[in-house]
C-alpha positions in Angstrom: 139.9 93.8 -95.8 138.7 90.4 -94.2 140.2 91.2 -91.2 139.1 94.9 -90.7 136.2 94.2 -91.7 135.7 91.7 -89.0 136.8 93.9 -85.7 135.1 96.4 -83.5 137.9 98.5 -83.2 136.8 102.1 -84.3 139.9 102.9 -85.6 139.8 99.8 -88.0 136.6 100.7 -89.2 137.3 104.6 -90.0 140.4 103.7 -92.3 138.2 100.5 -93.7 135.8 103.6 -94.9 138.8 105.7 -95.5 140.1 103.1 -98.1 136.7 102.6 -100.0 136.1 106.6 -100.2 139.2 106.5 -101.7 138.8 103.9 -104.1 136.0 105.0 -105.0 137.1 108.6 -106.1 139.7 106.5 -107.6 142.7 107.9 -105.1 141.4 112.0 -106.0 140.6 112.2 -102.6 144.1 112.5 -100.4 144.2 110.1 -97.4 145.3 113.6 -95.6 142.3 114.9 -96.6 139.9 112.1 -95.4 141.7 112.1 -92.2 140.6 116.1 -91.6 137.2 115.0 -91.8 134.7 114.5 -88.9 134.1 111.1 -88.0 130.0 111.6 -88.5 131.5 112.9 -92.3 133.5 109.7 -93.1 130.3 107.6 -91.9 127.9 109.8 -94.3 130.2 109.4 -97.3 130.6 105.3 -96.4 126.6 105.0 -96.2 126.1 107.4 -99.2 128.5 104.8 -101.4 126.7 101.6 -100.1 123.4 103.3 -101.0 124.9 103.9 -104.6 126.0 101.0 -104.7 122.7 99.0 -103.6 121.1 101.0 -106.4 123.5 100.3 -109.3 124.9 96.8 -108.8 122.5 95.1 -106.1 119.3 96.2 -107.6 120.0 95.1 -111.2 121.4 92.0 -109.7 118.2 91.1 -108.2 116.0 92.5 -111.2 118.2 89.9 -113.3 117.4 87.0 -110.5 113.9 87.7 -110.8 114.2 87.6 -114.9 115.6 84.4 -115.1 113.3 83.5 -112.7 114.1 83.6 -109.4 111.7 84.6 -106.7 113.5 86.6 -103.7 112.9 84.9 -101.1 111.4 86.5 -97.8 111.9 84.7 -94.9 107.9 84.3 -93.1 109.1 82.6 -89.6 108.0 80.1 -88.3 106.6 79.0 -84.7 109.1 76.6 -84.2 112.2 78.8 -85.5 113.9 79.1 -82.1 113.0 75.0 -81.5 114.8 74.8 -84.7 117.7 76.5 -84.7 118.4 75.6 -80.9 118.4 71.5 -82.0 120.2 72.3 -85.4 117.8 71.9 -88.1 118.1 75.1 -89.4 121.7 76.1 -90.4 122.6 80.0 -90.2 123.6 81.4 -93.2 127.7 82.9 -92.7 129.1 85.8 -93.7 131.4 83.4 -96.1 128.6 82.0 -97.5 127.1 85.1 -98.7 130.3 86.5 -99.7 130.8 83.5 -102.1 127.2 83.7 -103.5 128.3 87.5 -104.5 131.2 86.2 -106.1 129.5 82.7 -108.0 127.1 85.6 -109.2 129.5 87.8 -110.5 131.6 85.2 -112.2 127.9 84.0 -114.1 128.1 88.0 -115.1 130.9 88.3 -116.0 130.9 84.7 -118.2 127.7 86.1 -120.0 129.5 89.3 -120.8 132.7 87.2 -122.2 130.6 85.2 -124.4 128.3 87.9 -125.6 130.3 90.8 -125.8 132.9 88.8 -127.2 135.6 90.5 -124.6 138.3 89.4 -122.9 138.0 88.0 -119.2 140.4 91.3 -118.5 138.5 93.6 -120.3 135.8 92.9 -118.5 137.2 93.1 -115.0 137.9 96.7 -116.2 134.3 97.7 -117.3 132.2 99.6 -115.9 129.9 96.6 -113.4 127.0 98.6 -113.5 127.1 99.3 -118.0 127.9 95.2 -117.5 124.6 94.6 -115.9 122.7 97.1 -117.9 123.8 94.9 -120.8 123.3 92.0 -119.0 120.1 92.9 -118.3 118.6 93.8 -122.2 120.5 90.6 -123.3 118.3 88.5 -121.2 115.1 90.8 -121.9 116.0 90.5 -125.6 116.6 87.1 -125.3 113.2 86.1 -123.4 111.2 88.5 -126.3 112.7 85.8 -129.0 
């Protein structure tokens, strides 16, 4: 996926989106079947599934961020961005970087669900991520109304 997901080849790309359609109708949908599709199609159903997504893991993630108190932050500018970045006091933020923040923030998830749900690491993995963070999420609530 790392590598796919990393080229500008077309081709790459459409069986990238071809794979996560899949997936994500948990292999109903026929790789024959995604291949007699328009290209515009594919592209629809990709953007559809992030959306879903963005709404059912990302949001909660951040609604959690903001319970335990963390403040998104929003990036203002500054005047002397570009002077900045061009003598290397600010350091871009990579793709790996972000990546591994998902994944430190999914293991702290996945922790809090072993320990309160009393579940196995395993059983876990195979829950549901979005029920996870909707009992993430009234575990802290309940937790902060004590």
């Amino acid at each position: 996926m790392e590598r796919i997901s990393c080229t500008d080849d077309e081709d790459d790309l459409l069986e990238l989106y071809a794979a996560v359609i899949q997936d994500v109708f948990n292999d109903r949908v026929e790789n024959e079947e995604i291949e007699r599709l328009d290209v515009a199609d594919i592209i629809d159903t990709f953007g559809a599934i992030v959306e879903i997504i963005d709404i059912s893991v990302n949001e909660k993630i951040r609604y959690l961020g903001t319970l335990l108190g963390g403040v998104p932050e929003e990036d203002q500018g500054s005047a002397f961005d570009e002077y900045d970045q061009e003598n290397g006091y600010i350091e871009e933020t990579t793709q790996e970087e972000i990546w591994r923040s998902y994944g430190d923030n999914l293991d702290a998830i996945l922790q809090i669900c072993i320990k309160s749900m009393r579940n196995s690491y395993k059983e876990c993995l195979e829950s549901d991520l979005s029920d996870l963070l909707d009992y993430v999420v009234f575990q802290v609530e309940y937790d902060r109304e004590k």
